[in-house]
N, C-alpha and C positions, 0 to 999 in steps of 0.2 A: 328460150327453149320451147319448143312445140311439146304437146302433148298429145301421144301416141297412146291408141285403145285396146286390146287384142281381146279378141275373144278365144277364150279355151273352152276345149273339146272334149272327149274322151273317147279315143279311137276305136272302131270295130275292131281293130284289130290287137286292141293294145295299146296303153300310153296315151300320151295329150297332144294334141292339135292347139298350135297361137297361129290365128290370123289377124291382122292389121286392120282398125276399118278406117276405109279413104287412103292408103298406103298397100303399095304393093308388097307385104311382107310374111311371110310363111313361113313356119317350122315345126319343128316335132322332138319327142321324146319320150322315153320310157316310164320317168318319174316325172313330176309335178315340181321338184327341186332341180332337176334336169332341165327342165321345162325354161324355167325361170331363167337360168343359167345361157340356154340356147336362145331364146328373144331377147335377153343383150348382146349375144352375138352376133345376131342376124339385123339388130335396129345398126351395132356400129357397118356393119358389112355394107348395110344396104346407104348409108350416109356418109359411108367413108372417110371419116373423121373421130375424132372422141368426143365429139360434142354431148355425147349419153352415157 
C-alpha cells in the first residue's frame, strides 16, 4: 500500500480543504470529521478499488 499525504486547509469560506501531494486528489467539507470521511471517499474513487 502507498502512502498518500494531504494537506488540510481551512476554507475562506468555511470548512476544510484535503489536497493530495504528488496525486491528483481534492476535496472538501464542512467539519474536520467530515473531512476525514470525504478523503476516504475520494482516495477509493480516484483508485477505484478498495485497496484503502
Amino acid at each position: 500500500m502507498e502512502e498518500i499525504i494531504f494537506m488540510v486547509e481551512e476554507s475562506a469560506e468555511g470548512g476544510f480543504l484535503a489536497k493530495a501531494l504528488g496525486v491528483s486528489i481534492f476535496t472538501e467539507a464542512d467539519t474536520y470529521d467530515e473531512l476525514r470521511d470525504a478523503v476516504k471517499d475520494a482516495v477509493k474513487c480516484h483508485f477505484d478499488d478498495e485497496r484503502f
